[in-house]
C-alpha positions as CSV (number, residue, x, y, z in Angstrom):
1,X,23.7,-43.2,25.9
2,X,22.4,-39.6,25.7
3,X,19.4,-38.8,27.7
4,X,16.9,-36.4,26.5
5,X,17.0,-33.2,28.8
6,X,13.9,-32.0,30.7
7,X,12.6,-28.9,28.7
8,X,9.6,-26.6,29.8
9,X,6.7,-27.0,27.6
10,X,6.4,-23.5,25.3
11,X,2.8,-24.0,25.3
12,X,2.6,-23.3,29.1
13,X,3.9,-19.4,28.6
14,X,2.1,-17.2,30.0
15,X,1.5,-13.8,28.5
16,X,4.4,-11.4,30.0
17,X,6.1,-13.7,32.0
18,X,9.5,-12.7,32.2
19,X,11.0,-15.2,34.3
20,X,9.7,-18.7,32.0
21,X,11.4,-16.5,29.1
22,X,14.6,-14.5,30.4
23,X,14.6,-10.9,28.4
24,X,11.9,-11.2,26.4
25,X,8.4,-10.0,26.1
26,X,4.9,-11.0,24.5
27,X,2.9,-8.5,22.8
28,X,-0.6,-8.5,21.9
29,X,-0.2,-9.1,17.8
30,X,-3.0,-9.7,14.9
31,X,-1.4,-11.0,12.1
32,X,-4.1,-10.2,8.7
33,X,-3.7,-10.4,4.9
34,X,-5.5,-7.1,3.3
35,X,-5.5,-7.4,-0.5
36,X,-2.8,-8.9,-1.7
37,X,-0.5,-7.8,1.0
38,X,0.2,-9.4,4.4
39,X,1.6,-7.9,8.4
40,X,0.7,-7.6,11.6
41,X,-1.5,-5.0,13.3
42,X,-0.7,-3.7,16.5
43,X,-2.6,-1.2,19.0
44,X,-0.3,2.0,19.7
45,X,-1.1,1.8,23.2
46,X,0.4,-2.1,23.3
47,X,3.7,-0.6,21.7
48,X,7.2,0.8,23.1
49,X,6.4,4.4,24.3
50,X,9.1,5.3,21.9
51,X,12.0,3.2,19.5
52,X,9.3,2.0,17.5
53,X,11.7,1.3,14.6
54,X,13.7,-1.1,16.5
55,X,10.7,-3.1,18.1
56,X,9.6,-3.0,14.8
57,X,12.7,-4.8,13.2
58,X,12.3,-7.6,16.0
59,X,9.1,-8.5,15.5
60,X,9.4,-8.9,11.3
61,X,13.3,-10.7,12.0
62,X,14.8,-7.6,9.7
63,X,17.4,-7.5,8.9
64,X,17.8,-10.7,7.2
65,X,17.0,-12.1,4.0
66,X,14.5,-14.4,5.0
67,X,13.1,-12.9,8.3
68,X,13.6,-16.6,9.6
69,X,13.3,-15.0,13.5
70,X,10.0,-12.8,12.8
71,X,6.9,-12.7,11.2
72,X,8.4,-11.6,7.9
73,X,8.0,-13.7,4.9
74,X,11.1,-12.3,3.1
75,X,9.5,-10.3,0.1
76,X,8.3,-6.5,1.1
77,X,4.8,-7.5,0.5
78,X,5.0,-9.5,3.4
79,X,7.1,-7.2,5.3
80,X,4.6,-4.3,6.3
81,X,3.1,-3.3,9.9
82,X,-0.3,-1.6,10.5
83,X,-0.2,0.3,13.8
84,X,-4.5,1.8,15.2
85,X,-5.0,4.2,17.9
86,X,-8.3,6.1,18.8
87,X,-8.5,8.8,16.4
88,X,-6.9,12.5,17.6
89,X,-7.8,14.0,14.3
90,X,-11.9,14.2,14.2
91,X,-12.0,10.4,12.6
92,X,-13.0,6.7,14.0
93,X,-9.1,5.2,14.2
94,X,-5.9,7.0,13.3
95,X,-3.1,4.4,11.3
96,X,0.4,4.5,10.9
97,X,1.4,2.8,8.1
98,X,5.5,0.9,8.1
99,X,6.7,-0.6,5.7
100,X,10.2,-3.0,7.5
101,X,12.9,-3.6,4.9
102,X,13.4,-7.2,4.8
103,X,17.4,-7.1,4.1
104,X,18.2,-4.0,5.8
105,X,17.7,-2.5,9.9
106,X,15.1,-0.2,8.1
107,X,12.0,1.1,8.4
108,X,10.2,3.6,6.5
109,X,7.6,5.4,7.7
110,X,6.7,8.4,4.9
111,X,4.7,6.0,2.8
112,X,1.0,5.0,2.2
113,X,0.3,1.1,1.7
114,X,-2.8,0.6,-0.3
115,X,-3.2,-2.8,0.8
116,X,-2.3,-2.6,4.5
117,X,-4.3,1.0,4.7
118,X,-6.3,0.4,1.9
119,X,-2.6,-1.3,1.8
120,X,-3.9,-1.1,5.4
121,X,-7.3,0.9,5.9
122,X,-9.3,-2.2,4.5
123,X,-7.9,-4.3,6.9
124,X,-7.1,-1.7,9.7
125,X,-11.3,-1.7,9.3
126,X,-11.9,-5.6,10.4
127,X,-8.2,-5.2,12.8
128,X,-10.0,-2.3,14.6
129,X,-13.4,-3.9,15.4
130,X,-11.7,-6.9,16.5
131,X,-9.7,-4.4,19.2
132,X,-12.4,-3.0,20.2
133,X,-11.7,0.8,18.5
134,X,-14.8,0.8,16.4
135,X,-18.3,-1.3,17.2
136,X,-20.0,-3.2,14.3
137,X,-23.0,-2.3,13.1
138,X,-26.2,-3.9,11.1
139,X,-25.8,-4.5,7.9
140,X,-22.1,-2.5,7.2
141,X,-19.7,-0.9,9.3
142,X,-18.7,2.4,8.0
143,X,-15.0,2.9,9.9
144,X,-13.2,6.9,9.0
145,X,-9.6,6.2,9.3
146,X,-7.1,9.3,9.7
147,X,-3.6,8.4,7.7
148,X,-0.4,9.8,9.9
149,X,1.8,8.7,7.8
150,X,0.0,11.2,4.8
151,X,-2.4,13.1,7.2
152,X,-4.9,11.7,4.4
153,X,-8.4,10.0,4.8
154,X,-10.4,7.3,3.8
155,X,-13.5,5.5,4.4
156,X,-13.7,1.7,4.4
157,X,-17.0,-0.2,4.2
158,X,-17.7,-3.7,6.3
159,X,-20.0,-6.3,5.8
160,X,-21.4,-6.8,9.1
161,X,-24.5,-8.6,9.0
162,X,-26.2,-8.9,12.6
163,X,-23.4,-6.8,14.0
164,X,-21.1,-9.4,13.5
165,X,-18.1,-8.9,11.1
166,X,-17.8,-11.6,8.6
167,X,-15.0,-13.0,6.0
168,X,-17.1,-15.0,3.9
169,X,-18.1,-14.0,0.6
170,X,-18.0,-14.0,-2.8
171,X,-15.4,-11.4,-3.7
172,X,-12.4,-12.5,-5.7
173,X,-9.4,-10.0,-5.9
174,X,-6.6,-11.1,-8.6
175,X,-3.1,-12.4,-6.7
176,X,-5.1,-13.9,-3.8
177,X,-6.8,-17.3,-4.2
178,X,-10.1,-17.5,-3.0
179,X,-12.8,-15.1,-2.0
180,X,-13.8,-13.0,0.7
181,X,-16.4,-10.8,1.9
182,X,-16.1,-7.2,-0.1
183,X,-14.4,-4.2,1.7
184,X,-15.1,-1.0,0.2
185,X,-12.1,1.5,0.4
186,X,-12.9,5.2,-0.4
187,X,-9.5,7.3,-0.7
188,X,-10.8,10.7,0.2
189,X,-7.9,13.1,-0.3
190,X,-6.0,11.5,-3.2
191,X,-5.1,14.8,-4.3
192,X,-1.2,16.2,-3.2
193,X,-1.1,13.6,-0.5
194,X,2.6,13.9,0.0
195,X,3.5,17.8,-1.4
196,X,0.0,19.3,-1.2
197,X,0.3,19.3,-5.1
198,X,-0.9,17.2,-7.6
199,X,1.8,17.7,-10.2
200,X,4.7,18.9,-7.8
201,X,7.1,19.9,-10.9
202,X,4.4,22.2,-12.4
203,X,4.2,20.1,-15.4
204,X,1.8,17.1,-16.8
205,X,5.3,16.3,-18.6
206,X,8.6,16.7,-18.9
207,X,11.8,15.0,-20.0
208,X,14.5,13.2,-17.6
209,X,17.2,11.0,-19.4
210,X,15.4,11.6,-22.5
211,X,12.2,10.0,-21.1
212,X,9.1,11.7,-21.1
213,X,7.6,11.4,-17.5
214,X,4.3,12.3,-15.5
215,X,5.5,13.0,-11.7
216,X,2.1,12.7,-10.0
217,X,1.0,13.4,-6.3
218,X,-1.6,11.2,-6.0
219,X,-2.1,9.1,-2.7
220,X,1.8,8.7,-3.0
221,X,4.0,10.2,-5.5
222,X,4.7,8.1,-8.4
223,X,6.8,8.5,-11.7
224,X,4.6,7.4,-14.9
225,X,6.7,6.8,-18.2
226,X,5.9,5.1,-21.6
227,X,7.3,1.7,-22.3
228,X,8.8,2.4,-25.6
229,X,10.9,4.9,-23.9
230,X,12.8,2.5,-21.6
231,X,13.2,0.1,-24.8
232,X,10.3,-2.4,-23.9
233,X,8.8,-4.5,-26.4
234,X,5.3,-4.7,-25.3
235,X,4.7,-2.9,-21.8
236,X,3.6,-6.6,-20.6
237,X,7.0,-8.4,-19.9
238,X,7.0,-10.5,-16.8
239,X,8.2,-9.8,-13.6
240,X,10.9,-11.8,-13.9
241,X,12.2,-10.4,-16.9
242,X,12.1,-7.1,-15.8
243,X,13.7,-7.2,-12.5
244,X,16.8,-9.0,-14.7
245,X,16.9,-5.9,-17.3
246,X,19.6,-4.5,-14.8
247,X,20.5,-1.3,-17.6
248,X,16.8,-0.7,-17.5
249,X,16.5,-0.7,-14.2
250,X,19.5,1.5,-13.6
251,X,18.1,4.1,-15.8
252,X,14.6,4.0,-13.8
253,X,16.3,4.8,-10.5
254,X,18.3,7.6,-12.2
255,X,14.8,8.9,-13.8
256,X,13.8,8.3,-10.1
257,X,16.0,10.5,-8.3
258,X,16.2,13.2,-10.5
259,X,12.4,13.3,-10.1
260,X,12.6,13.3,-6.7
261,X,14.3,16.5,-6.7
262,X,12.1,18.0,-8.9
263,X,9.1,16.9,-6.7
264,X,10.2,18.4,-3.9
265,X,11.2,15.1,-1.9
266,X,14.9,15.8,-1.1
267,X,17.4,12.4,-2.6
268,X,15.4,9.7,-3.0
269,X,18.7,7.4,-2.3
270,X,17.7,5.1,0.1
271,X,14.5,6.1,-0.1
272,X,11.1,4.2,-1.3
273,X,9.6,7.5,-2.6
274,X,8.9,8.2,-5.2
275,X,7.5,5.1,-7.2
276,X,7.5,4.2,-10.3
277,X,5.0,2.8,-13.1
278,X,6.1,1.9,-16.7
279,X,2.5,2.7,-18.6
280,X,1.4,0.6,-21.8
281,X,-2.4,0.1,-23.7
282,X,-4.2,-2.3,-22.0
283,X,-4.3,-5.7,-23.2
284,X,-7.0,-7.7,-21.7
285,X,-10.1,-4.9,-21.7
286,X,-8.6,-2.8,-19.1
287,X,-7.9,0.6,-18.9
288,X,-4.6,1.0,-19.1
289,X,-1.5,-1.4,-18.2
290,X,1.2,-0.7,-15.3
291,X,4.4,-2.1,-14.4
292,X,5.1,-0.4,-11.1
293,X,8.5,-0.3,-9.5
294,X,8.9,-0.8,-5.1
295,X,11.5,1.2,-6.0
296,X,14.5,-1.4,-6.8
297,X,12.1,-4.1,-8.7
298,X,8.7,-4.5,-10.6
299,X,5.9,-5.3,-8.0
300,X,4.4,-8.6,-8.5
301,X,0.8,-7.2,-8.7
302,X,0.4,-3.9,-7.9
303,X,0.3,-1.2,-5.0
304,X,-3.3,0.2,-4.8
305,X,-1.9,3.7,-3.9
306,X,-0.2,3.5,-7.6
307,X,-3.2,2.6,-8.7
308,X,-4.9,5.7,-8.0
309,X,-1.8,7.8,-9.1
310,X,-2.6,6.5,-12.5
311,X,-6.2,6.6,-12.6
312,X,-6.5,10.0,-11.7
313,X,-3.4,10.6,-14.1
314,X,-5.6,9.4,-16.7
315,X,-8.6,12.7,-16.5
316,X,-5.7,15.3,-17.0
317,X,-5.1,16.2,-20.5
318,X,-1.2,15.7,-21.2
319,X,0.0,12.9,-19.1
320,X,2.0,10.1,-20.1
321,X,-1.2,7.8,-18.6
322,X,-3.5,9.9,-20.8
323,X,-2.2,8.9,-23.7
324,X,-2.5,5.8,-23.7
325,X,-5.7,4.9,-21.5
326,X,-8.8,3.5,-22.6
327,X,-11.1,6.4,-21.3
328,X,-14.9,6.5,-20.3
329,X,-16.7,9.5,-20.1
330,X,-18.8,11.5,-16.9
331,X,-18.2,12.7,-13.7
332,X,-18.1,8.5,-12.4
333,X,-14.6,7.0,-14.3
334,X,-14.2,3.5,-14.0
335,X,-10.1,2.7,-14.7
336,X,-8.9,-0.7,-14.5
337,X,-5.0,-0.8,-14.0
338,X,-3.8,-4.4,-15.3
339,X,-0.9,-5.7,-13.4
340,X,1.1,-8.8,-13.7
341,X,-1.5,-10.8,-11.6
342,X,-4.7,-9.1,-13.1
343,X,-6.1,-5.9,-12.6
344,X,-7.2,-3.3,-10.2
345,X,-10.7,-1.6,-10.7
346,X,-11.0,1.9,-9.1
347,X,-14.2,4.2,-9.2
348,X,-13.2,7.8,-9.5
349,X,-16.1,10.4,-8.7
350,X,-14.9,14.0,-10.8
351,X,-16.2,17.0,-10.5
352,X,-15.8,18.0,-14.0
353,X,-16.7,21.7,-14.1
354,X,-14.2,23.7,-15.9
355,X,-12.9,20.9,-17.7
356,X,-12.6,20.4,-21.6
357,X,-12.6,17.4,-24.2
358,X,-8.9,16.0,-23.9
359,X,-6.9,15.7,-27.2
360,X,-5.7,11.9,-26.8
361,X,-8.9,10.1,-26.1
362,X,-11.6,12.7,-26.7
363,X,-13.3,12.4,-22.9
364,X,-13.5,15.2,-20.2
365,X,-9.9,16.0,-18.8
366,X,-8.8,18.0,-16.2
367,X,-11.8,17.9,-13.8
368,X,-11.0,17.5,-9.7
369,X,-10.9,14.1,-8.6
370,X,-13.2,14.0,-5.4
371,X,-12.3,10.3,-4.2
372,X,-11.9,7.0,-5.7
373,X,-12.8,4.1,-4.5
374,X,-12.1,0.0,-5.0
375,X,-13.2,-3.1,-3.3
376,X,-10.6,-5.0,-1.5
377,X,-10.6,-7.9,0.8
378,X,-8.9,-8.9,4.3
379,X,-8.4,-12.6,5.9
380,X,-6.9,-12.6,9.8
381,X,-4.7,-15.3,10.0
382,X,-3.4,-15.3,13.4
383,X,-4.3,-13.5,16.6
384,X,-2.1,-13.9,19.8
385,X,1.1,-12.9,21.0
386,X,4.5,-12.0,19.3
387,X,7.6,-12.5,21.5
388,X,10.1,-9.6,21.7
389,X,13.4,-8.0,23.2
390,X,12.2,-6.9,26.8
391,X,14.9,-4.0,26.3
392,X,12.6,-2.0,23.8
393,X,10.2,-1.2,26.9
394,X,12.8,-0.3,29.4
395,X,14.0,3.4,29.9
């Protein structure tokens, strides 16, 4: 009969202790959910001095498709990294933003997540209080966070009654269950984030493939494009349906590189930059209706960052998102974007001198967007250790 052999208890690791696991190594790891995106959040200073790209593939279990040995649930929305530091640029906490591809030794570091800026600054916010960056204040905790990977800014508002940062509130975002405590994100340089131009091709339009596009700089670059131009029926087919459409999709990644070398981005082979957003009417009291594109397949909700690209697409006269929003008028624009889970509601502030009544929807166009803001929320789910290769921190 077989005998059950002595094993050492995992529970009784300590902390970076090398001999009880042979070559590998904790580090400090808070694992959060920020809108309707999920990662871990790291402090720079806990990291490899360099080879963060490798680390980085250990701890989400890249490449593989499940991430079965990391902290990566298999989909890219559960596949990005948050990374804080004291700021070096004038603000409260610089952020570098990663995004780990799940079935490939990836990483990509030139884009801006929404929900793990504001794709991480809302929760890079609670993150850095909970690391000790940034001390809570009574009522709100107003936390200036420097974006590396887009040398952008924003400003994300806590609720932090009695000093204390809470969770618990009655905030609902659409694509999470539940609700939360409202985080207020304020994107404060949404224009030419990536080129240092908000239309990088000179034009509000132009054709590719025989589609008329919008390539917009706008907290990440982004491809706009009618629906009846790809042969959609509506603008508001399901996710599924549209990542099976493989002619269609073809034809958006052709659209997409061509784009990118009009942009200024070099290939975009390989490349999640630029993205891209099929634009419809809205049809559930929104503002306008999105199908955006991580590049390869239609997001399951939708990228915040995106979200602003078409919102401020929406004040200049002759864009493809123009056309066919639901405008309001005044320098303080609400846009709703509805996705396949919902919507997202962004606040644009517009300083609209110089502008003039826009031909499509009859509101002021072509003002300068000063910053738009949306309310987000953030849950941490785990805070401990993460287990690594002991190799990335030697050399």
């Amino acid at each position: 009969m077989l005998r059950p052999r002595a094993c050492r208890a995992f529970g009784t690791i300590k902390p970076h202790d090398l001999t009880a696991l042979p070559r590998l190594r904790s580090v400090p790891c808070l694992l959060m959910r920020g809108g309707t995106s999920r990662g871990p959040y790291f402090l720079a200073s806990d990291l490899p001095t360099e080879r963060w790209t490798p680390f980085l593939l250990d701890v989400m279990g890249s490449p593989h498709a499940l991430q079965i040995t990391g902290l990566g649930g298999g989909n890219s929305l559960t596949s990005k990294v948050g990374i804080m530091a004291p700021s070096q640029h004038g603000e409260d906490v610089d952020y570098t933003f990663a995004q780990v591809r799940v079935d490939e030794a990836v990483v990509k570091w030139k884009a801006n997540c929404g929900n793990i800026l504001a794709g991480a600054s809302w929760p890079v916010g609670p993150a850095a209080i909970m690391r000790g960056l940034v001390k809570a204040e009574d009522p709100e905790t107003k936390i200036r966070i420097f974006n590396t990977n887009t040398k952008t800014r924003a400003l994300v508002t806590l609720q932090t009654p009695g000093g204390q940062l809470t969770f618990d509130g009655p905030t609902a975002i659409d694509g999470v269950p539940g609700t939360s405590a409202p985080i207020k994100v304020t994107f404060l340089d949404v224009l030419g984030a990536r080129t240092g131009k908000i239309f990088p091709t000179g034009h509000r339009s132009e054709l590719i493939d025989g589609v008329r596009v919008t390539c917009i700089d706008s907290a990440n670059p982004v491809v706009l494009m009618h629906f009846e131009q790809l042969g959609l029926e509506t603008g508001h087919e399901a996710v599924e349906e549209l990542n099976h459409d493989l002619p269609m999709l073809q034809r958006l990644e052709h659209i997409r590189q061509e784009a990118s070398l009009r942009m200024a981005l070099g290939p975009a082979q390989g490349k999640n930059l630029p993205k891209v957003a099929v634009l419809s009417p809205p049809s559930d009291g929104g503002s306008i209706c999105s199908r955006y594109f991580v590049p390869d397949c239609c997001h399951a909700a939708h990228a915040v960052t995106g979200a602003i690209a078409i919102a401020v697409a929406t004040t200049f006269d002759g864009t493809v998102a123009e056309e066919v929003a639901v405008q309001q008028e005044g320098p303080l624009r609400r846009v709703e974007v509805e996705h396949p889970s919902g919507r997202i509601q962004l606040d644009l502030v517009l300083d609209l001198s110089g502008s003039k009544v826009g031909r499509s929807t009859g509101a002021k166009v072509n003002g300068r967007v000063k910053e738009a803001s949306l309310i987000r929320t953030a849950k941490p789910i785990m805070d401990g250790q993460v287990f690594v290769c002991s190799r990335h921190f030697e050399g």
